[in-house]
Structure formats: structure tokens, C-alpha cells
C-alpha positions in Angstrom: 7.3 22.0 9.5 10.8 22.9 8.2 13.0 21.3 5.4 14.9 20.1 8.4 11.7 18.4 10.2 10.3 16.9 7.3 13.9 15.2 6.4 13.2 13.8 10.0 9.7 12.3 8.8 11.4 10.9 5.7 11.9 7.2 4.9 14.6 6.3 6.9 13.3 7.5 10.4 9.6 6.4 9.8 10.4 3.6 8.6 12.5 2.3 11.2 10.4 3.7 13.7 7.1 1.9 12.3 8.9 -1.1 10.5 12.2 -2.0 12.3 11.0 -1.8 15.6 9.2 -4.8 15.0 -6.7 -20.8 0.0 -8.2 -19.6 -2.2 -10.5 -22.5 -4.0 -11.8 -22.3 -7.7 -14.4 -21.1 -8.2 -17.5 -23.7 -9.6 -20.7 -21.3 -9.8 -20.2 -19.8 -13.6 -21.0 -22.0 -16.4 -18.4 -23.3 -18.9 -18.7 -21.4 -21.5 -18.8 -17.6 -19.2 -15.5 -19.6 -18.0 -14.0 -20.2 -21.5 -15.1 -16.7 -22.7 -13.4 -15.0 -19.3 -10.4 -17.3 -19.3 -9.6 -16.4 -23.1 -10.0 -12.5 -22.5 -7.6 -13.0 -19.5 -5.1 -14.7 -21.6 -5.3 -12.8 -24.1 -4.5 -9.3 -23.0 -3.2 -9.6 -19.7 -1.1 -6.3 -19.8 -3.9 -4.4 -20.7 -6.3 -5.6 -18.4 -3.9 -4.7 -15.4 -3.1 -1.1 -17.2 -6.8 -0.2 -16.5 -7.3 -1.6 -13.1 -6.6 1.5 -11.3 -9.2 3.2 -13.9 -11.8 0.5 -12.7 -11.2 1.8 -9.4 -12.1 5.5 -9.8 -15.3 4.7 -11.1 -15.9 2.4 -8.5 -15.8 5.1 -6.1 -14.8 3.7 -2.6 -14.6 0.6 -0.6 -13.3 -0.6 2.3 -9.7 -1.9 2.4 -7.7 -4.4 4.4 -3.5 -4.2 4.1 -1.3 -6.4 5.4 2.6 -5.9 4.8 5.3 -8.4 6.2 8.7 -8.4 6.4 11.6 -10.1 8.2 13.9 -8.3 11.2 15.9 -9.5 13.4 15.2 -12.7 12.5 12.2 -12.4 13.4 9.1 -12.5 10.7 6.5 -9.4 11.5 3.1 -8.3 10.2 1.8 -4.8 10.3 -2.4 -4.8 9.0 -4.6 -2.1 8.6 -7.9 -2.0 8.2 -10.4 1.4 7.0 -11.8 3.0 3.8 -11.1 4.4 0.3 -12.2 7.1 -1.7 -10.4 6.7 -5.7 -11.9 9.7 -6.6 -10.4 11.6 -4.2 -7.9 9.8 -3.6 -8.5 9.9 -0.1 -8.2 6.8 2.8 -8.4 6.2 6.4 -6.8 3.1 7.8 -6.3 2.1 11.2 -2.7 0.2 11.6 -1.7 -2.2 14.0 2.0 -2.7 14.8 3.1 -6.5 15.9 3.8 -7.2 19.9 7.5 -7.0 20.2 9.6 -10.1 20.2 9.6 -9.4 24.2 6.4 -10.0 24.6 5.8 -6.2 26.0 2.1 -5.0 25.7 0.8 -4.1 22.1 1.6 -0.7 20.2 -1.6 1.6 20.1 -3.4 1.5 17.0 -1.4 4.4 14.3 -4.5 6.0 12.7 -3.1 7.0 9.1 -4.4 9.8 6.6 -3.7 8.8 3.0 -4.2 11.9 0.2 -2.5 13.2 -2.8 1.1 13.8 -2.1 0.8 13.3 1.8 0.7 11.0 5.0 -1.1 11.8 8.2 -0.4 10.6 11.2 -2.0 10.0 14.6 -0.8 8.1 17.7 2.6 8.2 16.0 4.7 8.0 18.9 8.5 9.2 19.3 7.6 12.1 21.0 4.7 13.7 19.1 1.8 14.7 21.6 -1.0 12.1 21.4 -4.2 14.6 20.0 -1.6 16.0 17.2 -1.1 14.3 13.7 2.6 13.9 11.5 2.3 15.2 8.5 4.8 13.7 6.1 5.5 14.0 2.3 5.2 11.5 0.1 7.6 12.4 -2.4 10.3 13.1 0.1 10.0 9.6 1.3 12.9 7.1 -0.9 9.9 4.5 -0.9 7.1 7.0 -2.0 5.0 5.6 1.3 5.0 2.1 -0.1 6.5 1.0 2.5 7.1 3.5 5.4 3.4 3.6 6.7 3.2 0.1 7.9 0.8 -0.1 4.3 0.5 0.6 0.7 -1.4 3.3 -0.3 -4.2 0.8 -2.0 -5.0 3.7 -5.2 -0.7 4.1 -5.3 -0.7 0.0 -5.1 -3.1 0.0 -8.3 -1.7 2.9 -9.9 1.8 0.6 -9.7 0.2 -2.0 -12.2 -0.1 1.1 -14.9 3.4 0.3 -14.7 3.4 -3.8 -15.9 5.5 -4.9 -18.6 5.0 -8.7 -18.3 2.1 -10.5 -17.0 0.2 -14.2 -17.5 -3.1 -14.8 -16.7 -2.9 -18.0 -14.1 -6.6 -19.2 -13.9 -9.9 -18.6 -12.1 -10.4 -19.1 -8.2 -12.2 -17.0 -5.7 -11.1 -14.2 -3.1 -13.5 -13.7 -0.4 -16.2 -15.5 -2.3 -16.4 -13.4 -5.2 -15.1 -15.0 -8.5 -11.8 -13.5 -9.7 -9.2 -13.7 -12.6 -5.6 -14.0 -10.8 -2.7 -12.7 -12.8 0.8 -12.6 -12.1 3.7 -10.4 -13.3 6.2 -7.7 -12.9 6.0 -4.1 -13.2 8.5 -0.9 -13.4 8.4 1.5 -10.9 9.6 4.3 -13.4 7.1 3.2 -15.7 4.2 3.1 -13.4 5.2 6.8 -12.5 5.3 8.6 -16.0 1.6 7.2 -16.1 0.1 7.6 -12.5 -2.1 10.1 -11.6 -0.7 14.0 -10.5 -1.2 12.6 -7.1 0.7 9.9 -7.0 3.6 10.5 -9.8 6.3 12.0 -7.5 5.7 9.4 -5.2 6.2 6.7 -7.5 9.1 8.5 -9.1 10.8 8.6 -5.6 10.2 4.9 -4.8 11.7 3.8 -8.7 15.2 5.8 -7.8 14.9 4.9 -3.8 13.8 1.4 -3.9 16.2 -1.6 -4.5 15.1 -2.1 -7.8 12.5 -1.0 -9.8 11.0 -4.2 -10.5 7.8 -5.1 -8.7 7.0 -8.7 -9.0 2.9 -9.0 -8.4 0.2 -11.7 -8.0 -3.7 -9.6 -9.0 -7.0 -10.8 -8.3 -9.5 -9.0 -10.7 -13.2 -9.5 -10.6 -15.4 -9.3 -13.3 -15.9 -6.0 -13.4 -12.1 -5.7 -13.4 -11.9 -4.3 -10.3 -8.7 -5.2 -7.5 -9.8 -7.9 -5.3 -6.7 -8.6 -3.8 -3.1 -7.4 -4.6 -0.1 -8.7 -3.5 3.3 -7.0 -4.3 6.7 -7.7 -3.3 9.0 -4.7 -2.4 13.0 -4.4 -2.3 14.6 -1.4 -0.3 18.3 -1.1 1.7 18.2 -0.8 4.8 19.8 2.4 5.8 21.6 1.4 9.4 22.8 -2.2 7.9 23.3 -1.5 4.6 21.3 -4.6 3.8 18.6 -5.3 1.0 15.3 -5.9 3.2 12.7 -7.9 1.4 9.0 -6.6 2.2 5.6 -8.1 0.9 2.8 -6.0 0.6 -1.0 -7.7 0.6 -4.1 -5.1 -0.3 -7.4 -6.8 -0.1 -10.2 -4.4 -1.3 -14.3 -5.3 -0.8 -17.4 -3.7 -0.2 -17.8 -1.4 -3.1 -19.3 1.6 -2.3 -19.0 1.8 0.7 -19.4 5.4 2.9 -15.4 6.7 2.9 -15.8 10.3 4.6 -12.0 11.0 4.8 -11.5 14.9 6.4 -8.1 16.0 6.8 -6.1 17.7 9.8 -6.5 21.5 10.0 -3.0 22.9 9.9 -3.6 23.5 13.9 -3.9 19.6 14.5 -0.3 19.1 12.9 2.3 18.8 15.2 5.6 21.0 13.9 8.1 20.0 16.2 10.8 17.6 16.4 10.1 13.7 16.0 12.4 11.6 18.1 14.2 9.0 15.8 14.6 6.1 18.5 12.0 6.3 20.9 9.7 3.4 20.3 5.8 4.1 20.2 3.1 4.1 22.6 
């Protein structure tokens, strides 16, 4: 794909085609003093704790991942989910994303099958005129949202790798996500920060989104478990809308479980990719 065709697969068209067009309880089983002893390390270096989450991850290894990213247009408030697996140390995923049923009421979108690696986004069941067996190939760093947004879901390593970035956090209290005890903090964290420490994978990506987004400030709410591992991750992005010219509030939601878990993510051969041109308005399957 050319210079020109990729410019096609940047932010601004993906997005719009994939974007526009659309309690927790405490937890009680730990004893006081484990309690005491995890609430006072959480207080007490909060910023720290959040540095090495992503680091926690990579020796994790994989798990499976649940995204959920929301965002108002048209008046209208929609939710794009996806739902697969993740490989840190590769830095590989595979999620399946499902677009929301248009305000209409028309049938659902097919399920957009989504390739997440170092530097790049695949593709499949993209729509706008891009043969059904063939994947988009799109790259990150050309994208003025570094694929934080225009996928439909945040790259969950890229969404960890953002809290390297965090220059104020407070550690909130204890409660539980998905029945595992966690430590929720909440803070902010800069973009052009995040970047100069990320990974080689995802430091172009991040650089883009810090000059692209709205502002580089990334207001959070993390859910560590004991292990300091990424529970749940909630992030709350700011870009203009290209067409209006309009600062479009979007809040991202990664909920990571199952530990371990098998995450066999192959990519396209170059055969697979499809190298012609991607229709800008044509709504998806």
C-alpha cells in the first residue's frame, strides 16, 4: 500500500468509518492487617506502582481481554466492545469488535476481527469496499490517535504502557473487579511522557496520539491486583473531530482476566492484505 492509501487508512477515515457511523463491592475476604499493609503501600507510592504495571504485564504473559469504548454522536451515546486475547511479550492481540445497531434500527454491523502488533493494525471484515477474505493493514504511527481510538478499542499493552506516563495519582481504596480483590487508583497521565518511556513498539504510536490528541492529559481510574497486575482500566480520551471541528469526548474501558491464557496471534501474509483503495463513506457490512 502506497503513501497515498495508507493516508486513506489514517485516523480521520477509520475513525469515522468505525466510530462516527455509530459495582464494584469491597472486598471483605483479606484480614485486617493484609488490608492495612496493602492499603499503606498503595498510598504510599501510587506513581510508582502504576509506572510498573505494564512491566507486570510482560511477565504475566497473556490473558484474555474485554474492551469497551463509548462515546457520544449525534446525540446519540454508542458502545463499541471487543472481546479476544493478549500476548505482552509479543505484544501481540486478537479481538473480535462489535459495532452498535445504528440509531435506525438497521440490522447489526458484522463482527471487525482486529490484529493488534508492534507498530500495526489488521483488519478483517472492515467494510468500505475492501473484499471480505482480505485484511487492512494500517499504521499505527500514522494514525493522530496512535490506534487509541480509531479501532473501536485500545490497544490493552498501549493502554498500560500509557500509565508509564502518570504524573499524579491517589490510591482510592480496596473493592473487587470480577471477584478478584484489587487496589483502585485514580490519576492523570501525559501522553508525551508515556511515549519517551514506552516500549519500541509502542513509542511512535504514543508520540502521535500526544501531538494528535486534544490534549495530552489522560485522566484514569486503575484496578491492580495483588500481584500488580491490570484488572481493569478505564481512560478518558479527547480528540477533534475532523468534519466538525469539535472536541469529541471518548472513554475507553479495558478489563483484563484469565492469566495465562492460550493467545496464538499469527499475522496476515502480505497476500492476505488488501492494497487497494478504501472507500471513505460507505458504511460497513
Amino acid at each position: 500500500m502506497d503513501r497515498r492509501q495508507r493516508r486513506r487508512s489514517s485516523g480521520t477515515v477509520v475513525a469515522v468509518g468505525i466510530l462516527a457511523g455509530l459495582g464494584m463491592a469491597c472486598g471483605t475476604g483479606c484480614s485486617v492487617s493484609g488490608v492495612a499493609a496493602e492499603d499503606a503501600r498503595g498510598a504510599g507510592d501510587p506513581v510508582g506502582t502504576l509506572h510498573r504495571a505494564a512491566d507486570l504485564l510482560r511477565e504475566a504473559g497473556s490473558s484474555k481481554a474485554s474492551t469497551s469504548m463509548e462515546m457520544a454522536t449525534g446525540g446519540t451515546r454508542v458502545t463499541i466492545r471487543g472481546k479476544g486475547v493478549y500476548d505482552y511479550r509479543r505484544q501481540l492481540g486478537r479481538l473480535v469488535v462489535q459495532l452498535p445497531q445504528d440509531p435506525a434500527g438497521t440490522a447489526e454491523h458484522r463482527p471487525i476481527t482486529e490484529l493488534l502488533a508492534p507498530g500495526a493494525l489488521f483488519m478483517k471484515n472492515r467494510g468500505a469496499g475492501v473484499p471480505a477474505d482480505k485484511w487492512v493493514r494500517v499504521e499505527t504511527a500514522t494514525l493522530s490517535d496512535g490506534n487509541l481510538v480509531t479501532g473501536g478499542v485500545t490497544d490493552p499493552y498501549a493502554a498500560a504502557e500509557l500509565l508509564r506516563g502518570t504524573r499524579t495519582a491517589t490510591f482510592v481504596g480496596r473493592t473487587e473487579v470480577g471477584g478478584t480483590p484489587v487496589r483502585h487508583f485514580r490519576g492523570t497521565a501525559d501522553l508525551g511522557r508515556a511515549a519517551r518511556t514506552a516500549s519500541a513498539g509502542n513509542r511512535a504510536a504514543l508520540a502521535s496520539a500526544a501531538k494528535g490528541f486534544a490534549t495530552a492529559r489522560v485522566p484514569f481510574d486503575a484496578y491492580l491486583d495483588d500481584q500488580g497486575r491490570i484488572r481493569k482500566l478505564r481512560q478518558r480520551f479527547s480528540f477533534v473531530n475532523g468534519q466538525q471541528k469539535a472536541t469529541v469526548a471518548v472513554a475507553s474501558t479495558t478489563l483484563l482476566y484469565d492469566f495465562g491464557a492460550l493467545a496464538n496471534v499469527r499475522l496476515p501474509s502480505s497476500k492476505d492484505i488488501y492494497a487497494g483503495r478504501i472507500a471513505e463513506n460507505q458504511p460497513e457490512n
